[in-house]
ROVO-253384 format. One record per residue: x, y, z of N, C-alpha, C, O, CB in turn; residue in one letter. Coordinates in steps of 0.02 Angstrom, whole numbers, plus 50000, padded with zeros to 5 digits. Glycine has a CB too. Layout:
N
XYZXYZXYZXYZXYZA;...
This chain:
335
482655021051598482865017951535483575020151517484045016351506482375019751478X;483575026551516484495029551503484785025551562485045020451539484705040251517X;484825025851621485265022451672485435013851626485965012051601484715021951763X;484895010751629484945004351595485235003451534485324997451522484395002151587X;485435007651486485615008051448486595010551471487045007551441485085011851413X;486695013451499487215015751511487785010051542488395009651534487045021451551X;487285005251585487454999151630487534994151579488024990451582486884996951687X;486944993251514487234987851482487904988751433488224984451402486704985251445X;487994996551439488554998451380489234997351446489774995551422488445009151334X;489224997851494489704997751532490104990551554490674989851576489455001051581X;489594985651542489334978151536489814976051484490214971551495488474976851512X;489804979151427490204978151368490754979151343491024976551294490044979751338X;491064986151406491754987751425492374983551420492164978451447491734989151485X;492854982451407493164977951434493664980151479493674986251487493374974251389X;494034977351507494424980951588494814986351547494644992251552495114974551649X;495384984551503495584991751467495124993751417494754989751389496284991751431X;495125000751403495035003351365495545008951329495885012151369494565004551385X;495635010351268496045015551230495685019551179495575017151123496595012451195X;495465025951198495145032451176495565034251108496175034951105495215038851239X;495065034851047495445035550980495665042150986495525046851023495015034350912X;496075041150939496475049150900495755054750905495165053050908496795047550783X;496015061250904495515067050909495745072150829496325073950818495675072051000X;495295073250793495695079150732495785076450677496265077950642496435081950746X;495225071050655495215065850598495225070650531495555069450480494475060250602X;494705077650543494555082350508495125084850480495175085050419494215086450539X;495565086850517496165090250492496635084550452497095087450423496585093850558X;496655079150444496785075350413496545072550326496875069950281496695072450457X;495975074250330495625071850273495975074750196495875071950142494835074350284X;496355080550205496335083250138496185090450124495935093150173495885079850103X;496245093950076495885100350065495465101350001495905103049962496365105550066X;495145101449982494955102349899495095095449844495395090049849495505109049867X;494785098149803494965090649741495745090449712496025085349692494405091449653X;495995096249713496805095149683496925091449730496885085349718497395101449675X;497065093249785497525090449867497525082449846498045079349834496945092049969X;496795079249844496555075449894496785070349812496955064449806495625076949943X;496725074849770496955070849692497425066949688497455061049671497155074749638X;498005072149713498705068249707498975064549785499565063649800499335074549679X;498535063149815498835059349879498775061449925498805057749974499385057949886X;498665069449935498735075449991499615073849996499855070650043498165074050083X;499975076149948500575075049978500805081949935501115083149883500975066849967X;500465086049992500645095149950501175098649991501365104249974499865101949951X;501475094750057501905098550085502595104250051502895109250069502115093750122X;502595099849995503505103349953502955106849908503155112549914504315096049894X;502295107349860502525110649806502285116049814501835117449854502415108349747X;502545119649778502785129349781502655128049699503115129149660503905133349816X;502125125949679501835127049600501365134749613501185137849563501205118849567X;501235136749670500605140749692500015140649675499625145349665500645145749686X;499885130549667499075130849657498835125349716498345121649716498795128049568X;499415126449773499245122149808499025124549881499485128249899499735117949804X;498535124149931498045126949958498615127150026498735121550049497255122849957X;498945132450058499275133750117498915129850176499185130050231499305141350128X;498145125350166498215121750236498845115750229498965112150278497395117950260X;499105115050184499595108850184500385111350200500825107650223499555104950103X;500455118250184500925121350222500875127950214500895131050161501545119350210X;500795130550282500925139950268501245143450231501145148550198501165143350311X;501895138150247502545142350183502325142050101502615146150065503445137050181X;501935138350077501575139550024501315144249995501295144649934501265137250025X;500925151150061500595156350054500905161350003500615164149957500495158850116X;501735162150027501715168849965501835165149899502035169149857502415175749973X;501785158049873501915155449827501225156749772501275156349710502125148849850X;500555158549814500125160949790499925166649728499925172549744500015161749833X;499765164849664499835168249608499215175949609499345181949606499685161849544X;498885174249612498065176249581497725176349657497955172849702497595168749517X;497205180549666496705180549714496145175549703496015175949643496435187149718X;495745170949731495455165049705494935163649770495055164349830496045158649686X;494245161149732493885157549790493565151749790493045152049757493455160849812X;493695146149817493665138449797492925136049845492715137849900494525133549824X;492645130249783492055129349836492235120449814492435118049762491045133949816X;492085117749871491895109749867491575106549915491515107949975492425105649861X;491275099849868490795096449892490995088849862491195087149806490075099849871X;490825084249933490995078249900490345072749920490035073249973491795075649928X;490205067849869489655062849874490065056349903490595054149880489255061449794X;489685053549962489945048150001489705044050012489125046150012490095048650045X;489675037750026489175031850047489195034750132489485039650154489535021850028X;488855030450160488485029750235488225035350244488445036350300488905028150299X;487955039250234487645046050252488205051150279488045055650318487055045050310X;488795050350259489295055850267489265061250218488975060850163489975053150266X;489565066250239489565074850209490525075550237490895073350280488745082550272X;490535080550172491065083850176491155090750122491135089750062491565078550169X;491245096250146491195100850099491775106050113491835107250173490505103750098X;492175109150074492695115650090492485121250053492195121949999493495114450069X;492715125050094492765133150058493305135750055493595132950101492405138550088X;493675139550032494365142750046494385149750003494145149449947495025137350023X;494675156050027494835161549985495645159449988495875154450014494565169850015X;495925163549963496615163949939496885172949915496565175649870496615158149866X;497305175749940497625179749887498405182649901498665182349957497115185849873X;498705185249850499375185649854499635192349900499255196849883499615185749779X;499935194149933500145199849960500935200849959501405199149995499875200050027X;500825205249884501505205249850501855212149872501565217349886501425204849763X;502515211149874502875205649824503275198849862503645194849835503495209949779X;503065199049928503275191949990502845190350009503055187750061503665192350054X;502405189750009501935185950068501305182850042501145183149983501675191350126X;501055180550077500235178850052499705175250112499895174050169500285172649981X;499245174250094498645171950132498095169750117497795170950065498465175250160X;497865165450172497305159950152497025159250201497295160150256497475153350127X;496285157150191495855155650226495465153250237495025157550236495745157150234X;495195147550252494595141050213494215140450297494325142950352495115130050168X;493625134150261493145130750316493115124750297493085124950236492435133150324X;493095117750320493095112250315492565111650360492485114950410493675109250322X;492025104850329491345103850379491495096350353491865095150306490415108650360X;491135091450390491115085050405490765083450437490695085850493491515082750421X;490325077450406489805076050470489375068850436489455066950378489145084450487X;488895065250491488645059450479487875062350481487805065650533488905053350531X;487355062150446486675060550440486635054050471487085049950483486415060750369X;485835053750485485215048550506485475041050539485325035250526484735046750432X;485935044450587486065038850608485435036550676485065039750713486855039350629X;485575030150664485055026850671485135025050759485495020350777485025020650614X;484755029350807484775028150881484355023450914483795022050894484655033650913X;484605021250961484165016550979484275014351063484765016751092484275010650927X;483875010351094484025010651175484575003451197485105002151168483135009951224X;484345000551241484594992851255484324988451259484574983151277484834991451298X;483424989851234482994984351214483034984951123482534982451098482134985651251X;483494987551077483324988351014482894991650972482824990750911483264984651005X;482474997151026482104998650981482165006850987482485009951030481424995150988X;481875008950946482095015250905481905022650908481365024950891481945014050849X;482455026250933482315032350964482085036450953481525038650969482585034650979X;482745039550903482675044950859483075044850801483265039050791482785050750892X;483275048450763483785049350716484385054350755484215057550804483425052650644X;484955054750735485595058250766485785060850708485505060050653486195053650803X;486445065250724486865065250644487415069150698487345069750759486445070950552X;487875071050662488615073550699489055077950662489285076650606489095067350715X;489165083650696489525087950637490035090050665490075089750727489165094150605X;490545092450626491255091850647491705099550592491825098550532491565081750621X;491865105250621492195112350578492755110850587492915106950632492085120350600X;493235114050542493925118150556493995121850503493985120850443494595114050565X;494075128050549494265134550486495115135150491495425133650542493825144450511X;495335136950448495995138950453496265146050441495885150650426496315135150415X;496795146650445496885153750420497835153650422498115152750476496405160650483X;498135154550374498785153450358498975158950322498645161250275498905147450323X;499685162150352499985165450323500885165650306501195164950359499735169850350X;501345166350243501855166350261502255168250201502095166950143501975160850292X;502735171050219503385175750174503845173650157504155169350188503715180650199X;504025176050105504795170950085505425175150124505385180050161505025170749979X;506035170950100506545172950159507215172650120507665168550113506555167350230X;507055179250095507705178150022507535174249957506965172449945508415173250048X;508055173049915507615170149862507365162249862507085159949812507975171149801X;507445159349903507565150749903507015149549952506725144049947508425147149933X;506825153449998506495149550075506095153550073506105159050047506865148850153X;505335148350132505075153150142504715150650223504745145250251504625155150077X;504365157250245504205151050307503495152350333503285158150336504775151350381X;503165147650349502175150650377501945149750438502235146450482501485146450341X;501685151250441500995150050536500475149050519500315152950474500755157050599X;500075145250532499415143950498499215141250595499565138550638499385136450407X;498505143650592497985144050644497505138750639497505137050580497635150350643X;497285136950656496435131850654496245132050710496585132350761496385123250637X;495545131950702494885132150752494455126050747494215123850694494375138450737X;494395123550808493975117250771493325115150819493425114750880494525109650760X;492835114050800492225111650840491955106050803491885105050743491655117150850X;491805102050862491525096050873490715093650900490715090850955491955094050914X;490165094450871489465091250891489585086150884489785084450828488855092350860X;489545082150929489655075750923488865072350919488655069250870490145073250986X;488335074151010487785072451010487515077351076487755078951131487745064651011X;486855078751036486315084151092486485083651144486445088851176485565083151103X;486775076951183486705076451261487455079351271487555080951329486545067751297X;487885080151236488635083551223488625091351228488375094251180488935081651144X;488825094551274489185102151250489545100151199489955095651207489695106251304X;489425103651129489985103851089490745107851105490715112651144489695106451035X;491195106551086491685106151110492185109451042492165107850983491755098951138X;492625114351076493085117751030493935118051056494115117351114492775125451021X;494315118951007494935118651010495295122050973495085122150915495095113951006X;495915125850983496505127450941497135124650925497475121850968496685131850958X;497325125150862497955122650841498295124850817498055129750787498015118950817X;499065123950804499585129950775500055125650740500465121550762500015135050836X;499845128250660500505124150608501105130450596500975136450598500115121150509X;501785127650582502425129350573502665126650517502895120950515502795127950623X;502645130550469502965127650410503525131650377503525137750369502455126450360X;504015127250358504755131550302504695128050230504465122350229505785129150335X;504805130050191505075127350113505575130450094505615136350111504615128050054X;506245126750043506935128450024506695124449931506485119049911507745123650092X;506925132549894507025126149847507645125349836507985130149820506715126249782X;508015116449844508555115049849508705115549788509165119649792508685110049879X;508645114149724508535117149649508055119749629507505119549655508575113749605X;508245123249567507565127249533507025123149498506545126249474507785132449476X;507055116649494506625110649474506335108349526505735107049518506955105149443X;506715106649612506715105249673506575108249730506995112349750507095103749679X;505865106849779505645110649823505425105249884505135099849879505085115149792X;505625107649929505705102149991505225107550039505335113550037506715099950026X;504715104850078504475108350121504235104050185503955098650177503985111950089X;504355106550248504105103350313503735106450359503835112450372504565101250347X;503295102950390502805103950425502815102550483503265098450493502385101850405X;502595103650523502405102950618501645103750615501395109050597502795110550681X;501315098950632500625100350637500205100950698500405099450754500365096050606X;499755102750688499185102850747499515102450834499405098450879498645095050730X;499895108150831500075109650910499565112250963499155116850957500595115050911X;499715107451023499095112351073498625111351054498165114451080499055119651080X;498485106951002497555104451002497295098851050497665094051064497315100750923X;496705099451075496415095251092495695096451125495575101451159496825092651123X;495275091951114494305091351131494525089351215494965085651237493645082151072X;494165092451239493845092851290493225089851315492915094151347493815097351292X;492965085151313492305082451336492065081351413492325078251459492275076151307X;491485085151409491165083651482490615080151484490145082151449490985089251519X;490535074951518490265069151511489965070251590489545065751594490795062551489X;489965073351643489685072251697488925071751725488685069351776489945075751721X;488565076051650487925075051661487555069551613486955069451597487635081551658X;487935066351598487715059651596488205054751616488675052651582487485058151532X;488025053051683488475051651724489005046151711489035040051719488155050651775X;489575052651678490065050251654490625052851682490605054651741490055050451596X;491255053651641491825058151681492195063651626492015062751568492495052451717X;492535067351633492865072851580493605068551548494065065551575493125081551631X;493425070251478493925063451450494235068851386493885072551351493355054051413X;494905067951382495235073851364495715070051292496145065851305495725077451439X;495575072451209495575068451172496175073451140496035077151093494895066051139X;496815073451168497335074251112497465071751036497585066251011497805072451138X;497375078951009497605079050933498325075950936498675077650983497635087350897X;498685069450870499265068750857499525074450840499255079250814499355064450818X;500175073350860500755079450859500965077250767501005071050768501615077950938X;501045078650722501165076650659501845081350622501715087050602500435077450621X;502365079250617502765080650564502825079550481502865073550468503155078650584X;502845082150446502725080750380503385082750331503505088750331502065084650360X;503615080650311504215081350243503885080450185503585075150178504845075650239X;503865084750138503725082950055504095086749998504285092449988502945084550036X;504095080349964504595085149906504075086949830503525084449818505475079149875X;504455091649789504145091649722504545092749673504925097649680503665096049714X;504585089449624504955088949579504515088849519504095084749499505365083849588X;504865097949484504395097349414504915096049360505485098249364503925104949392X;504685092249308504885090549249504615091549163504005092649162504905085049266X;504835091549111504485089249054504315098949048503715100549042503725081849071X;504815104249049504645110949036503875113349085503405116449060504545111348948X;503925111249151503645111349193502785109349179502295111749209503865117149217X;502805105249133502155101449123501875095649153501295093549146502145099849069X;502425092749194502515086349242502845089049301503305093049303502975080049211X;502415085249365502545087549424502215080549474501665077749479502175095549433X;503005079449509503035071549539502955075249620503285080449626503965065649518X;502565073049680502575073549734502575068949776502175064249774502275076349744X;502855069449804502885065049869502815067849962502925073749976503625061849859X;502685064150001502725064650070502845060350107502805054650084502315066550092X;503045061050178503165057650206502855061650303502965067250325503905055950177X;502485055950333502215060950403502555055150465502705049350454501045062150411X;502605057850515502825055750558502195057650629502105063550644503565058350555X;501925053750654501365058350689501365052650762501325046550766500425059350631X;501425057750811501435055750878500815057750921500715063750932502045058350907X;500345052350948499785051750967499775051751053500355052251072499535045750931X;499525051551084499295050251166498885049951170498485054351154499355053551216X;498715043051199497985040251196497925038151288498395036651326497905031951129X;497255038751302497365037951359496995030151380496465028951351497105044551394X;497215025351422497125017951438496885019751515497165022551563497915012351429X;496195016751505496145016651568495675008451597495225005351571495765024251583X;496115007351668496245003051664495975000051748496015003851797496905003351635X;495704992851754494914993451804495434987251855495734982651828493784989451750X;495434988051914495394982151978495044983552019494754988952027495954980452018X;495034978252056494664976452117495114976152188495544972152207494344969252103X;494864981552215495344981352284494744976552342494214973452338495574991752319X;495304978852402494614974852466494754980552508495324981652528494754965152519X;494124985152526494084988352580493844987552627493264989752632493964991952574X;494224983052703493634978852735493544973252705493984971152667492994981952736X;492934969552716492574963852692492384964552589492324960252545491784964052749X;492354970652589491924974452545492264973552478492874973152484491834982252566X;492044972952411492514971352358492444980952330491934984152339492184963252292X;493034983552298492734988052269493154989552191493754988052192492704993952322X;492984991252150493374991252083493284999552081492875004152084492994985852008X;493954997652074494405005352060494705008851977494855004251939495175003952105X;494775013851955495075014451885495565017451891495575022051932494735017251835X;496065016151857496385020551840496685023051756496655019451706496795019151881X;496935029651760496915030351670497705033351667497995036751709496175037251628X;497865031751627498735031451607498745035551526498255036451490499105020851599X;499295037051514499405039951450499975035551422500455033051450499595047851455X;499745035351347500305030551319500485035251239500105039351213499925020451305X;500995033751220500985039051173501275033951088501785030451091501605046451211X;501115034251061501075029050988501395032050947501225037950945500375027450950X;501925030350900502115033250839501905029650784501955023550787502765034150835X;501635033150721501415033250662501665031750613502145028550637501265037150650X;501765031450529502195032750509501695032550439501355027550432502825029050528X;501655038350385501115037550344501665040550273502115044750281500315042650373X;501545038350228501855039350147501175040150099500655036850094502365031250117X;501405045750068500735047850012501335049849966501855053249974499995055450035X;500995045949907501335049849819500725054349777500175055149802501575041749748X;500855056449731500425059549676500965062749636501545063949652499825064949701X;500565064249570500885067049517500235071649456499655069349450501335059949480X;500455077149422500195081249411500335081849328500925083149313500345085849459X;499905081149279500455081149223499805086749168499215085149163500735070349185X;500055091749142499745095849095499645096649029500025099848992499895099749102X;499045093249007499135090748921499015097748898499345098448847498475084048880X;498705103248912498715109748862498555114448970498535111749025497735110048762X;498485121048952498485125649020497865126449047497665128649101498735132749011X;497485123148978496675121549012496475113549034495935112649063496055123648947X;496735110249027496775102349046497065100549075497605099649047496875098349015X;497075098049164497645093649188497315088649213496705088149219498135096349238X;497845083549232497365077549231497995076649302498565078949305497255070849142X;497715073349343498065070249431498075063049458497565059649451497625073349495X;498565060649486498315054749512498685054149570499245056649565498355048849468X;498495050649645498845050149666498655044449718498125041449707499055055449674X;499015042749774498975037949832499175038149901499775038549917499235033549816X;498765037949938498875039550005498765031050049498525025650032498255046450030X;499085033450110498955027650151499525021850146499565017050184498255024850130X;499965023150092500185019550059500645012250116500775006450098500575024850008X;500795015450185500935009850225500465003350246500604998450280501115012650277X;499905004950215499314999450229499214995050179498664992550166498635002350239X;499734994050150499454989750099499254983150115498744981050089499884989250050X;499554979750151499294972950176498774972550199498534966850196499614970050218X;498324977750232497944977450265497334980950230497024985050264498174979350320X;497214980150189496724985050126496504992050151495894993150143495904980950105X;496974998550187496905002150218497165008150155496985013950169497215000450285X;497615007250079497675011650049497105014250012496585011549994498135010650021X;497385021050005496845027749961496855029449897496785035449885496935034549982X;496915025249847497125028449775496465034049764495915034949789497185021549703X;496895036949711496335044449679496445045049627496845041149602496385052049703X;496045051649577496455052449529495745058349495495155057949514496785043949487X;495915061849459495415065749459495885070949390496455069549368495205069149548X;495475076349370495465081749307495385088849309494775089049312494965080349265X;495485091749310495545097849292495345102849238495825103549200495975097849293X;494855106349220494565108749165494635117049182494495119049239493775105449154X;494885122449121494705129949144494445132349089494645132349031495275134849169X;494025134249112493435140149055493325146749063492945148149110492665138449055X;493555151649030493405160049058492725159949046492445158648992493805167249014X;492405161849113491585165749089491575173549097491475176349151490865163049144X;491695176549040491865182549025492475186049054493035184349033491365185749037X;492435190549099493245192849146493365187149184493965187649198493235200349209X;493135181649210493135178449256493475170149243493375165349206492455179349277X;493745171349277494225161749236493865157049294493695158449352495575160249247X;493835152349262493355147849301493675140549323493725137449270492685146449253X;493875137149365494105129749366493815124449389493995122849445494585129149393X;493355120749360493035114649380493365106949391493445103249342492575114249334X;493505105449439493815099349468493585095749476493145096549519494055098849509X;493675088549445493355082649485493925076949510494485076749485492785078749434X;493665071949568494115069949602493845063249615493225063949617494285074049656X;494015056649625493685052049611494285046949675494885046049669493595050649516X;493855044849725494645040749790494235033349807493655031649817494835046949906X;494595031749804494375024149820494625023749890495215024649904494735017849768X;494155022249937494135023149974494225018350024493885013550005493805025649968X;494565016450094494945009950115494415007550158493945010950176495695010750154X;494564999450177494204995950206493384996950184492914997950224494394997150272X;493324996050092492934995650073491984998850084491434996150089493154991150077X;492315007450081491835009450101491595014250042491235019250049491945012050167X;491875011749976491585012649932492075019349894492655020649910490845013349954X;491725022549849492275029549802491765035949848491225036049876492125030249668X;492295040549837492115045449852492255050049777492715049649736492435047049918X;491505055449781491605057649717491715065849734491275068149771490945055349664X;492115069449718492315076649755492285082849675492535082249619493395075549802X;491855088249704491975093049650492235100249679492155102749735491285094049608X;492465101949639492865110049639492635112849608492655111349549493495111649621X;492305118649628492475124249581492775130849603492585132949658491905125949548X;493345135649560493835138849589493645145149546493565144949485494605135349586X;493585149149574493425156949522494045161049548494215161249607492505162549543X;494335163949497494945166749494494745175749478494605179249429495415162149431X;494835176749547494525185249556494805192849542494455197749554494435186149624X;
């Protein structure tokens, strides 16, 4: 039955094929602020912004802090973060989170339609970022990630490393420009031979990032922007038919092709009192024709419970190619 099944999926092939992007995870966002204003946290040096978006962020870090989130999704998706945070004064700082992702009850089945088992798929990356300023204006980070992939039981799960490089300058004392290099040297590894398949090797995009921040209004207003540049290699592989002899035989071959990107996210941050902020922002923003943008927009609430300051976040994204809102909560205890 598996053989037959494998033959009708191969049946369905078409002569090329092109293997998606690998490292969707590291993409998604970090927490309900991030994901509030667009994820376009590369420039700000406010220090409430989470160093996976740039290392150089780390000594911008105020307070020691430990963030928990969880977000509600349509299709049986999960997504949840954790992150500590603390300052290591009077230059430096550090961070450290877990990102999980994954699909429930998906629904398996053979090549007669009928019904196996249930599946589901889970997907980590922890990070760990650190970085110092460099005189009074700059500063610069390294940030690490680890990442594993369950894809499915019949799969070795599969792990990888990656290495971010980040600087920030503030070009004025209102003005903070920061850039990124992302996800170097990542990539999944899949072995597919015992189900007789072949080892298929899923490069992470290479991603550059620019973002600026500009606070205004006695630093109660805060405009962000980004801009990513992200270079992919995907591999095409690609089917003929030779004649060996009389004999027909179809041959493959697989090629590398490499794609450039080009992605724009805004958000903005504005503070009606030091316990109230309110966020909005937009990602995706080159898709507009194609109903592929991310608007968000979400709040901010802080309450001391006794020594302990407390921050409850909510985050609210409309989500592209109509797969409904995603509803995201924070909560941040300030240690």
């Amino acid at each position: 039955m598996r053989h037959s099944l494998y033959l009708c999926l191969l049946l369905l092939l078409p002569g090329v094929a092109m293997a998606q992007t690998a490292g969707q995870i590291g993409r998604m966002g970090f927490g309900g602020r991030g994901i509030a204003v667009g994820n376009a946290l590369a420039g700000d040096a406010s220090g409430f912004a989470s160093p996976f978006y740039n290392p150089a962020l780390a000594p911008y870090i105020k307070n020691q802090s430990l963030g928990l989130s969880a977000a509600l999704m349509t299709q049986d998706r999960q997504l949840q973060f954790v992150e500590l945070q603390t300052p290591l004064r009077p230059l430096a700082g550090i961070a450290a989170g877990l990102i999980h992702t994954g699909v429930q009850d998906i629904d398996q089945r053979n090549s007669s339609g009928y019904h196996i088992s249930m599946v589901s798929t889970n997907e980590f990356a922890f990070f760990a970022a650190f970085g110092v300023r460099v005189g009074s204006k700059a500063s610069i980070g390294v940030g690490l990630q680890l990442f594993r992939n369950d894809l499915h039981s019949d799969l070795p799960a599969v792990q990888t490393f990656g290495l971010d490089i980040g600087i920030g300058v503030h070009v004025l004392p209102s003005l903070h420009i920061g850039l990124v290099l992302d996800d170097l040297l990542a990539k999944y590894s899949w072995d597919t031979i015992n189900q007789d398949g072949a080892g298929v090797t899923d490069k992470f995009p290479t991603r550059l990032r620019v973002g600026a921040s500009w606070v205004l209004l006695e630093e109660r207003l805060q405009l962000l922007a980004e801009y990513e540049s992200s270079f992919s290699v995907r591999q095409i592989r690609e089917s003929s038919v030779i004649f060996t002899g009389r004999a027909p035989r179809e041959t493959f071959e697989t090629r590398e092709l490499t794609l450039h990107q080009s992605h724009f996210r805004v958000g903005a941050e504005y503070t009606l009192v030091p316990q109230f902020v309110i966020r909005a922002g937009m990602g995706r923003m080159e898709e507009f024709s194609s109903g592929g943008p991310r608007p968000s927009a979400g709040f901010m609430v802080e309450q001391p419970l006794g020594l302990l300051v407390t921050q409850v976040a909510y985050t609210a994204v409309l989500e592209p190619y109509a797969l409904g809102t995603m509803h995201l909560i924070t909560l941040r205890f300030f240690l």
